[in-house]
C-alpha positions in Angstrom: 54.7 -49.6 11.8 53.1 -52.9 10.4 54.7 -53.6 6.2 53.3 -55.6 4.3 54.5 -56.9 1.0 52.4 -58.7 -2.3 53.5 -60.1 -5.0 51.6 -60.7 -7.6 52.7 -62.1 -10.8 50.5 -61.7 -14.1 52.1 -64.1 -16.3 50.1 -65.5 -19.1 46.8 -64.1 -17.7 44.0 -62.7 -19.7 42.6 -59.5 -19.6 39.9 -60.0 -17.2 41.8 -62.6 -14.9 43.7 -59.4 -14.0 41.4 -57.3 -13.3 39.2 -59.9 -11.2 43.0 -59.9 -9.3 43.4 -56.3 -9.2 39.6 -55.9 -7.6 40.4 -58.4 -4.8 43.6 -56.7 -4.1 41.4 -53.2 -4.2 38.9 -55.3 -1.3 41.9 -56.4 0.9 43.5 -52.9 0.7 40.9 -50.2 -0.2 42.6 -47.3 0.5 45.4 -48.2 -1.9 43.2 -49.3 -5.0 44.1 -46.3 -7.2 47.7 -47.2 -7.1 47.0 -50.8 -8.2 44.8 -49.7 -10.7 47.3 -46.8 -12.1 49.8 -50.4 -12.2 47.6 -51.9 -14.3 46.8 -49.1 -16.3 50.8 -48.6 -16.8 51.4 -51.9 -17.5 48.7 -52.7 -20.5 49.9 -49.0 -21.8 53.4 -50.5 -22.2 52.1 -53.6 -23.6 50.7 -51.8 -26.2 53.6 -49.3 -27.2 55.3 -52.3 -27.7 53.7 -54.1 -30.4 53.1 -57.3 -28.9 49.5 -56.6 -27.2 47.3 -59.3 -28.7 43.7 -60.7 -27.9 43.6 -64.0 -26.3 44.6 -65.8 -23.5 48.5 -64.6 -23.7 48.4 -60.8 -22.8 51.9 -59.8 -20.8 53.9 -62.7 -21.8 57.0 -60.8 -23.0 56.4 -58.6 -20.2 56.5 -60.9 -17.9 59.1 -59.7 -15.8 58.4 -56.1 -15.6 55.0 -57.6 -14.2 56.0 -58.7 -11.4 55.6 -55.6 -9.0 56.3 -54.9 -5.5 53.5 -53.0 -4.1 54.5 -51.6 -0.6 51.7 -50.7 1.5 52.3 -49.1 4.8 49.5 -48.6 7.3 49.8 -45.9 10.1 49.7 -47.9 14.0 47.2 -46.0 15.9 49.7 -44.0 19.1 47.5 -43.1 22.0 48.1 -39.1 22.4 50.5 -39.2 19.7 50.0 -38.3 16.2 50.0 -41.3 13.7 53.0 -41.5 11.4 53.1 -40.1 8.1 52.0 -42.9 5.1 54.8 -42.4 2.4 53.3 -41.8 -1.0 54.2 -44.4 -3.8 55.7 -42.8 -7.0 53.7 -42.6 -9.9 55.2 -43.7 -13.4 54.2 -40.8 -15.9 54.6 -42.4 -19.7 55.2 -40.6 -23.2 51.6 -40.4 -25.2 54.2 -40.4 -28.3 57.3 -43.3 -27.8 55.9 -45.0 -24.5 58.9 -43.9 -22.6 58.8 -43.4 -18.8 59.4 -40.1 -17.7 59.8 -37.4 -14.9 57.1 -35.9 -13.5 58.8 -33.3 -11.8 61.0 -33.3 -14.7 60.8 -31.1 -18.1 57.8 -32.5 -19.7 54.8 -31.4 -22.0 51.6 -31.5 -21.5 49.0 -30.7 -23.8 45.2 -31.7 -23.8 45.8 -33.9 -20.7 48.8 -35.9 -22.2 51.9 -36.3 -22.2 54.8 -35.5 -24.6 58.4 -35.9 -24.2 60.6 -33.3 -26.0 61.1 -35.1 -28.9 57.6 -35.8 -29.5 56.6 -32.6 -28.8 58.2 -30.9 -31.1 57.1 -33.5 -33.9 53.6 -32.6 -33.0 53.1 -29.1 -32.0 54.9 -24.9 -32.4 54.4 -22.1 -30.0 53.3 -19.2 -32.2 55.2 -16.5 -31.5 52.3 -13.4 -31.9 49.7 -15.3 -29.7 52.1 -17.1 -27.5 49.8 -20.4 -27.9 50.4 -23.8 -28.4 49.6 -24.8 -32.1 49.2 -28.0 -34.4 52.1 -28.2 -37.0 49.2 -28.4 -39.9 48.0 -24.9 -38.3 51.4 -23.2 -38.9 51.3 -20.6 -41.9 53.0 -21.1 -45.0 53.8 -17.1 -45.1 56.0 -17.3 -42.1 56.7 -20.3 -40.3 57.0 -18.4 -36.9 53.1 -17.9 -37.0 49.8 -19.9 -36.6 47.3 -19.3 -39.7 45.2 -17.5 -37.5 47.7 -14.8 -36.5 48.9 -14.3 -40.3 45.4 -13.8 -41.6 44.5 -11.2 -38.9 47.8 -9.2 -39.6 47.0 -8.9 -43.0 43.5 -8.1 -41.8 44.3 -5.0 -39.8 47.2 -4.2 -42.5 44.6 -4.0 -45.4 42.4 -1.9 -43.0 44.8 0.5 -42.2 45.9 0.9 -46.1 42.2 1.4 -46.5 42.4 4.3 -43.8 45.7 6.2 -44.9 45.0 9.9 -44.8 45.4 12.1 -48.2 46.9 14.8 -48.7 45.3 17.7 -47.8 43.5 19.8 -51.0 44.6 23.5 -51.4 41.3 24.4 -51.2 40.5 26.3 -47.2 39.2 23.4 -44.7 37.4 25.8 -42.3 36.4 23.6 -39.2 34.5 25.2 -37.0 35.7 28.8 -37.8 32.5 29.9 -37.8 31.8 29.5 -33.8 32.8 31.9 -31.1 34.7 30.7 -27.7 34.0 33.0 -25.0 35.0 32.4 -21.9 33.6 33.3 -18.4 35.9 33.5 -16.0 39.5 36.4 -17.2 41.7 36.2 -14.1 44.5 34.6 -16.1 43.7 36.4 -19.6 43.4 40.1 -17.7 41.1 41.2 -20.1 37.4 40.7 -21.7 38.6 41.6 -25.2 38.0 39.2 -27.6 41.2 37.5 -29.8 42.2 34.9 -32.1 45.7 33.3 -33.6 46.7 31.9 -36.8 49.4 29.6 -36.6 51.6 28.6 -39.8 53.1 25.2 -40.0 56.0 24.1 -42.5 54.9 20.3 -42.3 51.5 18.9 -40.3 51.4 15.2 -40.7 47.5 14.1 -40.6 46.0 17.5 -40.3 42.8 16.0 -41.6 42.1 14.0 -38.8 41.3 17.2 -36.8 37.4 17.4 -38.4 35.3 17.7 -35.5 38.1 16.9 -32.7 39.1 20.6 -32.7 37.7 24.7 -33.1 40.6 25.5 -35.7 39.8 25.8 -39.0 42.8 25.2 -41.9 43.4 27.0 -44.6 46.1 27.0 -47.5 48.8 29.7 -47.6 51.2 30.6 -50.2 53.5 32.2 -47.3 54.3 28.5 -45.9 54.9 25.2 -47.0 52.6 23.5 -44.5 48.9 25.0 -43.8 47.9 28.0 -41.7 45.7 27.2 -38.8 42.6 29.7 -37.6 41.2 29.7 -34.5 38.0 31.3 -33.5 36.6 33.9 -32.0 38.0 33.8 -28.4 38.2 35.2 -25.1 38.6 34.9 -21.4 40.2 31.8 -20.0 38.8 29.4 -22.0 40.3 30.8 -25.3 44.0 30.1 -23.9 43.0 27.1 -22.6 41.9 25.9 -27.0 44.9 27.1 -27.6 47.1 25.5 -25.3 45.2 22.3 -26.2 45.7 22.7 -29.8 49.8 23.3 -29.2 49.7 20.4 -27.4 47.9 18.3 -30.0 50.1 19.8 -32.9 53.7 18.8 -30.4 52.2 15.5 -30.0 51.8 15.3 -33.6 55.3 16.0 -34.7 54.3 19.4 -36.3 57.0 21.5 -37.3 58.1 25.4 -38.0 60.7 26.7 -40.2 61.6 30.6 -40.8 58.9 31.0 -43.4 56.6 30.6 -40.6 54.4 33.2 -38.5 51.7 33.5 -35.4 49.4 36.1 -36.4 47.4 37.7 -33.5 43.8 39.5 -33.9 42.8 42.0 -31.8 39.0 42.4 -31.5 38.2 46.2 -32.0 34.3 45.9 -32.8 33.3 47.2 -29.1 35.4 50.1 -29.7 34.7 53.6 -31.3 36.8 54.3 -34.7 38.8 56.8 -32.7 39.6 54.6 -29.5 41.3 52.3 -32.7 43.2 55.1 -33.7 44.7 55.8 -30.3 45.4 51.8 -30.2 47.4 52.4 -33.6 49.4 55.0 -32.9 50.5 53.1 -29.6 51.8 50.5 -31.4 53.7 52.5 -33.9 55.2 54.2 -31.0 56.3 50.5 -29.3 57.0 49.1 -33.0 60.8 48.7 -31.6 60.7 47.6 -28.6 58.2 44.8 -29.3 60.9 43.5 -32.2 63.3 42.7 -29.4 60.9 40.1 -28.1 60.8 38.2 -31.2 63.3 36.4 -33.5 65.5 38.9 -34.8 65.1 37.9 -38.8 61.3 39.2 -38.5 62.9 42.6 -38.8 63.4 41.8 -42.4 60.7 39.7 -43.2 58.9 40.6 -46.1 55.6 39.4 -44.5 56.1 41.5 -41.4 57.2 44.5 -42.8 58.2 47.6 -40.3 55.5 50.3 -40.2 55.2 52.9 -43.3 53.8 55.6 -41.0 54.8 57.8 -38.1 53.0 58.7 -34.9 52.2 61.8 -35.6 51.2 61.3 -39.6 48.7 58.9 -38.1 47.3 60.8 -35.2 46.4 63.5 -37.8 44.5 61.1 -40.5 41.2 62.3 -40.8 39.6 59.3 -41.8 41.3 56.4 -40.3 39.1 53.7 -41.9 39.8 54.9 -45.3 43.5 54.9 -44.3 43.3 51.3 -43.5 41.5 50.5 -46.2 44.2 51.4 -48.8 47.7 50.3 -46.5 49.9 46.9 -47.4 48.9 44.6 -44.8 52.2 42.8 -44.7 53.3 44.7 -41.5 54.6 44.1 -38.2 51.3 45.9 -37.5 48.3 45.4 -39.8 46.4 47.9 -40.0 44.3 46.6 -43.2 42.6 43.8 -40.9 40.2 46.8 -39.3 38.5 48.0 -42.6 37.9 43.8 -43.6 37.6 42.2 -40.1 37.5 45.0 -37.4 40.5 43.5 -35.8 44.1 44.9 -35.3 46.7 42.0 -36.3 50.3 42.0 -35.0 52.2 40.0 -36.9 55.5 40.0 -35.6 55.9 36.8 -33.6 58.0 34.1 -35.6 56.3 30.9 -36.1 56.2 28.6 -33.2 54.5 26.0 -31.3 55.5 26.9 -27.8 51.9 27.3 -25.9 53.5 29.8 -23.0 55.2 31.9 -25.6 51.9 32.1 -27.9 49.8 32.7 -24.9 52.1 34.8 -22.7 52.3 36.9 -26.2 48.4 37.1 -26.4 48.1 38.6 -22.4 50.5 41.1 -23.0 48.8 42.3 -26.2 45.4 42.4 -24.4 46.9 44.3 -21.5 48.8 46.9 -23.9 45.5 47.5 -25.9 43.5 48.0 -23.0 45.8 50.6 -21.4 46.2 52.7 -24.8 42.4 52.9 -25.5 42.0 54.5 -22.0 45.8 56.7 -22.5 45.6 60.2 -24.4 48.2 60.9 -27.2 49.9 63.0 -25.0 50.3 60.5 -22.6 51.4 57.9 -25.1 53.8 60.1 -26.3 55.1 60.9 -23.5 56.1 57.3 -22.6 56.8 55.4 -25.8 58.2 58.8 -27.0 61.5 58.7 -25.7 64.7 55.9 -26.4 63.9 52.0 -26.7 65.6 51.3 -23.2 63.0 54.0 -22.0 60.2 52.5 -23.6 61.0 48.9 -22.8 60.5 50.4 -19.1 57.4 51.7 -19.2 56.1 48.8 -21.7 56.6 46.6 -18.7 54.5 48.5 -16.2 51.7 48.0 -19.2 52.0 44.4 -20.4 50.7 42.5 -17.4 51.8 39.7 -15.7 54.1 38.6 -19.1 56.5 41.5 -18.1 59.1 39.6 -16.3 58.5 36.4 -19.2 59.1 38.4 -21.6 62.1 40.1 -19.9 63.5 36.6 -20.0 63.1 36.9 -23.5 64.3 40.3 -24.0 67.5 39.0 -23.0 68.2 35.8 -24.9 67.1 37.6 -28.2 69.8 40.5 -27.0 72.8 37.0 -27.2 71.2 35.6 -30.5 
């Protein structure tokens, strides 16, 4: 390996004697000419950080020593069949844009807009905001909080006056009926086990932003003295497709925070308008017959609610009414079963379910009521008699052969309410 040292010494030179130097130097030794230039460059920077860079013949004169450099060049010997040796790379001198001091470049230092800072001129000059993580001028940090950048602070209060300008009201007392005049029918009944038609009303003791359900959902909500929330109304529904609103709408009102006190209620409609007045009859007396065994499925303070009373009439006093529309039109509809919702909206509503938001319950609870009302409009009196007739163990037995798929759910059921 061939070294070869220069000296060069740029006392009391002017400006342009040392760069006619450092261009013969770059002639002699092309391939090094960036790191003679980058020498120069370093020294005339220094020169000026220190105060004494003046026009005229004297530039580096009380610089003189540090301008004397050593400039090792090392050229690589050509090795036949051997690779040539590695050239060692000279270190560079990275300078403070601030103070003129020397530093590291593998060290901790700043760099911002293609200069250099050290820490203490960094921080003289620049903040990291802490919202948008960016670097920013100290004339850009906000007076509100000196964490943030100007930018950040004004947006903040931006979105804050936005949402302020957004905040939902309280809902009026007056009914909000959203959508309650459409129908959902679906096509396909696999999983509902019946083509009768249904709907639920759903009472809630508190439903944060209720209003913001316009046009994103089928129920409709209405005010109702009975709770201290609002009642929800769902359609017209049936098939598949009705459980699957109302699963959606549970899981909307969960993710909602939604709650249900004691004061609440699911109502459930039965549609009757496909049926003859005395096919409803039959359905009726059914259910007066099953009136105790479907209270063990459901909370036991229902039994004494005032809004699900138990039944005024017997079996029999009701399989004897003559006219069975003008009965329903003169009975208290606060009953476990209503009989009053036939003569104003050809329905049958069971009432007895406490108020909850469970979907499986609330569904589960619809499929058995389909399944029960489809086997007593096709059962005689005699045969209803005959099985709901008996004692409540007897005529939890042969509920379950009638209820669908729900019997063993709602055996589940049966038992916990038995502990409570």
């Amino acid at each position: 390996m061939v070294c070869l040292i220069i000296e060069h010494n740029t006392q009391g030179k002017s400006m342009p004697d040392l760069d006619l130097d450092m261009r013969e130097f770059a002639n002699v030794y092309g391939h090094d000419a960036a790191v003679v230039e980058n020498r120069r460059r370093e020294l005339e920077w220094r020169a000026q950080m220190s105060g004494n860079f003046a026009r005229g013949a004297d530039v580096f004169v009380d610089v003189a020593a540090a301008a004397k450099s050593l400039v090792r060049v090392f050229k690589p010997i050509s090795r036949k069949g051997k690779k040539p040796l590695r050239q060692k790379k000279l270190k560079r001198i990275t300078i403070c844009t601030g103070c003129g001091c020397p530093l590291d470049p593998n060290g901790n230092l700043n760099r911002t807009r293609s200069r250099n800072f050290c820490n203490k001129c960094y921080k003289k000059l620049y903040f990291i905001c802490l919202r948008c993580c960016q670097k920013r001028m100290l004339n850009n940090r906000s007076a509100v909080n000196s964490r943030l950048c100007n930018r950040c602070v004004r947006d903040m209060l931006r979105a804050r006056q936005q949402a302020l300008a957004k905040k939902p009201q309280p809902m009026p007392t007056r009914d909000v009926r959203w959508g309650l005049g459409s129908r959902i029918h679906g096509k396909v009944f696999d999983k509902v086990g019946s083509t009768r038609t249904f709907g639920v009303e759903l009472e809630t003791a508190e439903c944060r932003y209720a209003e913001r359900l316009e046009g994103k959902t089928s129920f409709g909500a209405k005010y109702d003295a009975t709770c201290s929330g609002r009642e929800f109304v769902s359609p017209i529904l049936s098939g598949n497709e009705g459980l699957r609103v109302i699963r959606h709408f549970c899981d909307h009102a969960k993710r909602r925070g939604w709650v249900v006190d004691e004061g609440c209620g699911v109502h459930l409609h039965l549609g009757m308008q496909d049926e003859a007045e005395a096919t409803v009859q039959r359905i009726s007396v059914a259910y007066v017959h099953t009136y105790r065994t479907w209270l063990t499925l459901v909370a036991p303070d229902r039994a004494h609610n005032e809004y699900c009373c138990p039944p005024t009439v017997t079996p029999a006093r009701l399989q004897s009414a003559n006219d069975f529309m003008d009965y329903c039109s003169n009975v208290n509809r606060y009953q476990f079963i209503n009989f009053a919702a036939y003569s104003r909206h050809t329905t049958l509503e069971i009432r007895g379910l406490e108020g909850t938001l469970d979907k499986n319950l609330i569904t589960n609870w619809v499929i058995a009521h389909l399944a029960f009302a489809d086997f007593a409009a096709s059962s005689s009196y005699e045969e209803l008699t005959r099985l709901f007739g008996g004692t409540e163990a007897d005529c939890w037995e042969n509920l379950k052969q009638h209820i669908g798929s729900t019997a063993r759910y709602f055996g589940r059921v049966r038992a916990k309410r038995a502990t409570e």
